[in-house]
Biotite code that builds the C-alpha atoms (Angstrom):
import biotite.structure as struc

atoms = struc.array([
    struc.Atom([-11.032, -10.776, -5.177], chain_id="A", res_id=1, res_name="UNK", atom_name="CA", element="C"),
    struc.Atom([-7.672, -9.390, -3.937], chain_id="A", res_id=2, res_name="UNK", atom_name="CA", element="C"),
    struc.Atom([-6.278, -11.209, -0.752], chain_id="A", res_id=3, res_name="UNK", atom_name="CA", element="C"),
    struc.Atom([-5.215, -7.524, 0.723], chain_id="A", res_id=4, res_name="UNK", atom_name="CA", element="C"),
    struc.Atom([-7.222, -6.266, 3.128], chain_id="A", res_id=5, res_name="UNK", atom_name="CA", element="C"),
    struc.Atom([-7.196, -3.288, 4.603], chain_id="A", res_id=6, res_name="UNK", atom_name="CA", element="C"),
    struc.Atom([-6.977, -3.201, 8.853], chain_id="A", res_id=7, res_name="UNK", atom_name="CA", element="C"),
    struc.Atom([-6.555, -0.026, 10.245], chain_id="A", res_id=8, res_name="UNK", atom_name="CA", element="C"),
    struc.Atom([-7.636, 3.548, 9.078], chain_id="A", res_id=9, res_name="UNK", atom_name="CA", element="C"),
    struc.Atom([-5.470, 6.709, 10.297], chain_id="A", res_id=10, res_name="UNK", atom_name="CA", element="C"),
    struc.Atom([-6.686, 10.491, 10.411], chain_id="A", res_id=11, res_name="UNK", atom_name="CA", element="C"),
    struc.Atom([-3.737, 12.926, 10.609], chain_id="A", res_id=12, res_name="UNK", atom_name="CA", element="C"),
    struc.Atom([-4.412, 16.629, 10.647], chain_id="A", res_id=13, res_name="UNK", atom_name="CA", element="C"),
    struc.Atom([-1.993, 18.638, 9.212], chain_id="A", res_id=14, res_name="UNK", atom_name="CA", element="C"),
    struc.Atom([-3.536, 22.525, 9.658], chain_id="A", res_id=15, res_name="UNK", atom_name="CA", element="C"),
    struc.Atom([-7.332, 23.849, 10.061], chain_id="A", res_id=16, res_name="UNK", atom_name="CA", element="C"),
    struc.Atom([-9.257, 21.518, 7.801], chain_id="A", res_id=17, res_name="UNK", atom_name="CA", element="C"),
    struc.Atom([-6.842, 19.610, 6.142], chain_id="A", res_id=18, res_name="UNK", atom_name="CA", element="C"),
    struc.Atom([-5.672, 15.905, 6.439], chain_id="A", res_id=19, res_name="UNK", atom_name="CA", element="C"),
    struc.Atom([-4.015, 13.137, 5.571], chain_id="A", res_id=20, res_name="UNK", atom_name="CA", element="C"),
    struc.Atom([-5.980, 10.172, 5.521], chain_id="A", res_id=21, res_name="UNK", atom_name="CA", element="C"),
    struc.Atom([-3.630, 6.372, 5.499], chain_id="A", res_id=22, res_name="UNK", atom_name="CA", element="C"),
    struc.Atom([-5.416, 3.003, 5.229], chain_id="A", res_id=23, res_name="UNK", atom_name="CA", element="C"),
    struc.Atom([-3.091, -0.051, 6.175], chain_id="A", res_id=24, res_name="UNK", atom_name="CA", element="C"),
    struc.Atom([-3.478, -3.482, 4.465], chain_id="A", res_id=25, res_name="UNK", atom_name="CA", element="C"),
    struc.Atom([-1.911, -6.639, 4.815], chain_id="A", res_id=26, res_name="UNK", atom_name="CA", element="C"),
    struc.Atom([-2.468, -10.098, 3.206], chain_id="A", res_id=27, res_name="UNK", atom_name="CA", element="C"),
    struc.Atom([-5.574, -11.895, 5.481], chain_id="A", res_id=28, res_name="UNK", atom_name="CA", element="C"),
    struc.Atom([-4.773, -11.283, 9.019], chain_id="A", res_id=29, res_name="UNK", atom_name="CA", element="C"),
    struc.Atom([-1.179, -10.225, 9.085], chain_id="A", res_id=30, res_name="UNK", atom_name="CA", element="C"),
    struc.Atom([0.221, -6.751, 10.475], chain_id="A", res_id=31, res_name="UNK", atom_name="CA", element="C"),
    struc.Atom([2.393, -4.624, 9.507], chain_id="A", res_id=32, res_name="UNK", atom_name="CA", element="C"),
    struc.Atom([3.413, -1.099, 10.422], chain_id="A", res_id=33, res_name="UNK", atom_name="CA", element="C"),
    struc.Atom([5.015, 0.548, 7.584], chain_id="A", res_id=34, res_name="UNK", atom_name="CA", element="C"),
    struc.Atom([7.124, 3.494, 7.718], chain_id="A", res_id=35, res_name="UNK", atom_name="CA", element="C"),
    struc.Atom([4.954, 7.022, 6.844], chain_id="A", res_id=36, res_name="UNK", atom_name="CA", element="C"),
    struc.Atom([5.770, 7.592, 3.421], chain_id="A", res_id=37, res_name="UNK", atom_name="CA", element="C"),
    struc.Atom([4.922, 10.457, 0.838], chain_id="A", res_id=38, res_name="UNK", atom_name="CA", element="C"),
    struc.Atom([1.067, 10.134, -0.054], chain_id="A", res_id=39, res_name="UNK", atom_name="CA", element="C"),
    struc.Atom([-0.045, 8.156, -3.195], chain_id="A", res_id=40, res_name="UNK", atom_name="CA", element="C"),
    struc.Atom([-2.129, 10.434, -4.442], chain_id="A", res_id=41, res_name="UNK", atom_name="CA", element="C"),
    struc.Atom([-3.931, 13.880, -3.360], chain_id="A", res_id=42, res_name="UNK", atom_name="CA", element="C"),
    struc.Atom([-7.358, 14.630, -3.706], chain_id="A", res_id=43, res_name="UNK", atom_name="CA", element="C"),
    struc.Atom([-9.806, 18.056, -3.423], chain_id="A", res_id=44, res_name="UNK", atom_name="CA", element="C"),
    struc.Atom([-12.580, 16.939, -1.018], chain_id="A", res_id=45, res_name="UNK", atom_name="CA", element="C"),
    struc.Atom([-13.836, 20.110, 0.153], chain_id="A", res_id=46, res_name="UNK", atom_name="CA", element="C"),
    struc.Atom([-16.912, 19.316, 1.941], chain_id="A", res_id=47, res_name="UNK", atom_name="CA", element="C"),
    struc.Atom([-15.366, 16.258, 3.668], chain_id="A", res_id=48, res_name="UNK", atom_name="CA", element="C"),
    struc.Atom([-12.364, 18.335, 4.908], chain_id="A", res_id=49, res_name="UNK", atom_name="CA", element="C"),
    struc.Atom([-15.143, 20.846, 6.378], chain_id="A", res_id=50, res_name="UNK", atom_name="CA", element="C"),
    struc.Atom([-16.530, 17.770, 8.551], chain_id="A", res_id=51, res_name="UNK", atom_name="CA", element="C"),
    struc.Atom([-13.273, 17.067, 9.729], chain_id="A", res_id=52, res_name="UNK", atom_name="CA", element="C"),
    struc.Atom([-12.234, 19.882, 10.605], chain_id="A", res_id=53, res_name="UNK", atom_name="CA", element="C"),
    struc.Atom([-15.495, 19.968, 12.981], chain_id="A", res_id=54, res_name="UNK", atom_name="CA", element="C"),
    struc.Atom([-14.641, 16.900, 13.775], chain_id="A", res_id=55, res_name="UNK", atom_name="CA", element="C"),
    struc.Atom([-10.922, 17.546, 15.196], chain_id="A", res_id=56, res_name="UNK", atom_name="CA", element="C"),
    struc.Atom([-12.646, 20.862, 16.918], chain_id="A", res_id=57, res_name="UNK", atom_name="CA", element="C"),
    struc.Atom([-14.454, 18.876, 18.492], chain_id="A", res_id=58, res_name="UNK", atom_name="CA", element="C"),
    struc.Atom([-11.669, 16.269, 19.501], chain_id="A", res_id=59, res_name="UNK", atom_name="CA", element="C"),
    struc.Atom([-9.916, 19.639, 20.604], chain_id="A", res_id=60, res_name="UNK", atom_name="CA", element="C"),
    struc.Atom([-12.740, 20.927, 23.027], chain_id="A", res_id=61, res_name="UNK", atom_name="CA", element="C"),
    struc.Atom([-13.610, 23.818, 21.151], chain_id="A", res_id=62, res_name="UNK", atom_name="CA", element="C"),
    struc.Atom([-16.876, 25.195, 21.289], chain_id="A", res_id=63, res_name="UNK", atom_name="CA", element="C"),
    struc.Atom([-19.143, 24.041, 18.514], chain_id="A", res_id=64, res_name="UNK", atom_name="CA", element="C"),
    struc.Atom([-22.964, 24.539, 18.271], chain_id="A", res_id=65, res_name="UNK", atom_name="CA", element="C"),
    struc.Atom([-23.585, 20.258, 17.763], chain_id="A", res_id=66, res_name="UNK", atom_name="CA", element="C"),
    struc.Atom([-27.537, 21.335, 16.538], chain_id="A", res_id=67, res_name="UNK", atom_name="CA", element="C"),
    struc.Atom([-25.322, 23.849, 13.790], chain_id="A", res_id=68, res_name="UNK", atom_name="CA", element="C"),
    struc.Atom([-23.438, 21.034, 13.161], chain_id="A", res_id=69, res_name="UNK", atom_name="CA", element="C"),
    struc.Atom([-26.029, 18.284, 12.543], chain_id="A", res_id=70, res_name="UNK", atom_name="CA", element="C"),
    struc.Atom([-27.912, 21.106, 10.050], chain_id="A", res_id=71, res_name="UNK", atom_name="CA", element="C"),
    struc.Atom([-24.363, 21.714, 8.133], chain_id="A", res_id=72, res_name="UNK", atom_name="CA", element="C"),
    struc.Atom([-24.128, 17.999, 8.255], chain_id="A", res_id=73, res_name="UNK", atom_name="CA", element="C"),
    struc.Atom([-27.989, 17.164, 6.751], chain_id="A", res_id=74, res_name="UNK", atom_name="CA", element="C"),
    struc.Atom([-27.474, 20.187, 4.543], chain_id="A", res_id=75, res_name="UNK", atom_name="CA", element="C"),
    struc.Atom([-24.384, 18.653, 2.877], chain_id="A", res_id=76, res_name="UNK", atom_name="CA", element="C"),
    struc.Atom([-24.784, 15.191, 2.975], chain_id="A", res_id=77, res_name="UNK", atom_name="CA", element="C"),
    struc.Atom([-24.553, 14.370, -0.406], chain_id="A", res_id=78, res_name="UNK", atom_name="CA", element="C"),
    struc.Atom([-21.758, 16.148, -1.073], chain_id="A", res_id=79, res_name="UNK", atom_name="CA", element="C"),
    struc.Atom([-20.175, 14.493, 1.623], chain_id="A", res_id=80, res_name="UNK", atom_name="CA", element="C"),
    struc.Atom([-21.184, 10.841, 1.048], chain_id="A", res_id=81, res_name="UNK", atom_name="CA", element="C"),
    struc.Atom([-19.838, 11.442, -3.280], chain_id="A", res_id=82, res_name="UNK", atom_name="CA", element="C"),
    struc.Atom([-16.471, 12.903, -1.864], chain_id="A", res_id=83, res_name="UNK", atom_name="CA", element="C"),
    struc.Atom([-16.573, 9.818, 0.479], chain_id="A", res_id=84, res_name="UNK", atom_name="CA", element="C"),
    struc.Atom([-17.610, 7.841, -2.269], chain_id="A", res_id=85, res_name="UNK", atom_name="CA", element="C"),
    struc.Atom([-14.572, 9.122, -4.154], chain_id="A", res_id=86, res_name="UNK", atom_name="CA", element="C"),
    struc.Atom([-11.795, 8.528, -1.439], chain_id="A", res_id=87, res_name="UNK", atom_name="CA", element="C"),
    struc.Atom([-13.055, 5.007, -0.860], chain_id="A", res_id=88, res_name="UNK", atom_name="CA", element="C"),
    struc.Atom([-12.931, 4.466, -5.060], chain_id="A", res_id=89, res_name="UNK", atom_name="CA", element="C"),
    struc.Atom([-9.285, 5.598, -5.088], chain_id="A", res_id=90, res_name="UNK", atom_name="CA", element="C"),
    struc.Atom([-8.489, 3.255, -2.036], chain_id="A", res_id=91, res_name="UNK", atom_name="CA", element="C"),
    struc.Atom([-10.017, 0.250, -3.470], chain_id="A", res_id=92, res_name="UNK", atom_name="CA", element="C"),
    struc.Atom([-8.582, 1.306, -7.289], chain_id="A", res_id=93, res_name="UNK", atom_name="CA", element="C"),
    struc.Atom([-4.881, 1.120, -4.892], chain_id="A", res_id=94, res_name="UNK", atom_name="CA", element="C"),
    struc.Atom([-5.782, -2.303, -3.384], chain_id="A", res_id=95, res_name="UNK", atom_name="CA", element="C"),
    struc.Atom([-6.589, -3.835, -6.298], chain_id="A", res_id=96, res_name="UNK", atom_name="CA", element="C"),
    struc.Atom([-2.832, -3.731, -7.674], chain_id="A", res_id=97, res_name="UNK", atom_name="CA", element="C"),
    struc.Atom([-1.717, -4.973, -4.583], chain_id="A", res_id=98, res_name="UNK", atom_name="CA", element="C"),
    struc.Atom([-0.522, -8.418, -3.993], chain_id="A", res_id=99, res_name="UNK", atom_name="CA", element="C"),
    struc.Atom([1.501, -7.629, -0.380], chain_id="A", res_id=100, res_name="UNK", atom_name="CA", element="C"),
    struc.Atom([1.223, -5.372, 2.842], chain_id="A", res_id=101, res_name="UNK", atom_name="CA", element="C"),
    struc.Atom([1.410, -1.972, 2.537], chain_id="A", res_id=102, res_name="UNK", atom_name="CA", element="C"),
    struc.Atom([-0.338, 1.485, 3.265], chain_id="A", res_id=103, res_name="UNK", atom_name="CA", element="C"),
    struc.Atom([-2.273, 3.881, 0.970], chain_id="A", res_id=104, res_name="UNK", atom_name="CA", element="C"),
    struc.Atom([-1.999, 7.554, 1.525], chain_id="A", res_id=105, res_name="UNK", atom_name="CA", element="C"),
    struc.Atom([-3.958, 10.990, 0.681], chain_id="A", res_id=106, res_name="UNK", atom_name="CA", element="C"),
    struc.Atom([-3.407, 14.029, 1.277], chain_id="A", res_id=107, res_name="UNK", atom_name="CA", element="C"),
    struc.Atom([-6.975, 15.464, 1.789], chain_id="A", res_id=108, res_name="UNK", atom_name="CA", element="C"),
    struc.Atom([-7.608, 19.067, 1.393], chain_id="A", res_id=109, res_name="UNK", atom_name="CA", element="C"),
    struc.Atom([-10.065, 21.875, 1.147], chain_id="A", res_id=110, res_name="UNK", atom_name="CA", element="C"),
    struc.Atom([-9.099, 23.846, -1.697], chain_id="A", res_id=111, res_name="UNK", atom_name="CA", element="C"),
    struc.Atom([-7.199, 23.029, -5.166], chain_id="A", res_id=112, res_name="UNK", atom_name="CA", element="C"),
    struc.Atom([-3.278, 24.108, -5.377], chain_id="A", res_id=113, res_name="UNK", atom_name="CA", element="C"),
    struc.Atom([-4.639, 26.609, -7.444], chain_id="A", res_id=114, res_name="UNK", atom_name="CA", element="C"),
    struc.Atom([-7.070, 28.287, -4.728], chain_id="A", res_id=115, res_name="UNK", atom_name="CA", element="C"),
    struc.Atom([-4.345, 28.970, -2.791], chain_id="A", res_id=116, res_name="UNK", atom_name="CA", element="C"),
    struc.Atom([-1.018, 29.054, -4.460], chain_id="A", res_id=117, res_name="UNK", atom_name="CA", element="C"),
    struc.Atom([2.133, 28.487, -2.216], chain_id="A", res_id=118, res_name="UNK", atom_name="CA", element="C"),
    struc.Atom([0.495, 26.756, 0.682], chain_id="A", res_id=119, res_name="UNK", atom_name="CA", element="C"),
    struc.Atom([0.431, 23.133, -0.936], chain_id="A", res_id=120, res_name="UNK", atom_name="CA", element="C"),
    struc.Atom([4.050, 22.616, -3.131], chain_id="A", res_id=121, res_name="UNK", atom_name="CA", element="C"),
    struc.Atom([5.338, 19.876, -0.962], chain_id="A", res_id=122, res_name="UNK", atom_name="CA", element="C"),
    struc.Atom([2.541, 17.890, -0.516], chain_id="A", res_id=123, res_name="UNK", atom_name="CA", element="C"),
    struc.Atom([1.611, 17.503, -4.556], chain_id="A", res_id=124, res_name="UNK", atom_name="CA", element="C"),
    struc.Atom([3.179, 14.463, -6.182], chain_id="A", res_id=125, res_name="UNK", atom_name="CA", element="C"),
])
């Protein structure tokens, strides 16, 4: 078992829906902040990106029906737990190579560069 753990999770919304999502990890206890880098890789959760984005409404006071909410929620819960699923699988694939403090980065989005041509050309690696 790798000695790098991760320590502290970090949502960052960058529009509507989507985010980036940065795990940082450090051998046993130690901590260090790393400068925000480019992401490592960039994923197409679309259901997860959905959540969050009721999520930050939320955050943001908006008005959102919570009982709409918890049915969207039920009604896409495994969706949302496999893209979960996913994001966690392509954090734990990064640890593993890791042998010293660090962060892992993805750029979480809605759609596929191809869905909506233009809006994501920085952002792909």
């Amino acid at each position: 078992m790798n000695a790098v753990k991760p320590y502290r999770i970090v949502v960052e919304w960058s529009g509507n829906e989507d985010f980036f999502f940065r795990c940082d990890y450090a051998l046993c206890e130690l901590r260090q902040d790393e400068k925000k880098g480019e992401s490592d890789v960039s994923g197409v959760f679309p259901v997860m990106t959905r959540a969050m984005g009721n999520v930050l409404r939320k955050l943001r006071n908006e008005h959102i029906s919570f009982p709409l909410f918890l049915v969207s929620l039920a009604l896409n819960h495994r969706n949302l737990l496999q893209e979960i699923d996913q994001l966690l699988q392509l954090l734990h694939g990064h640890l593993d190579k890791r042998q010293h403090a660090g962060s892992f980065t993805c750029f979480v989005r809605s759609k596929s560069p191809a869905e909506c041509p233009g809006r994501f050309e920085e952002q792909i690696l």
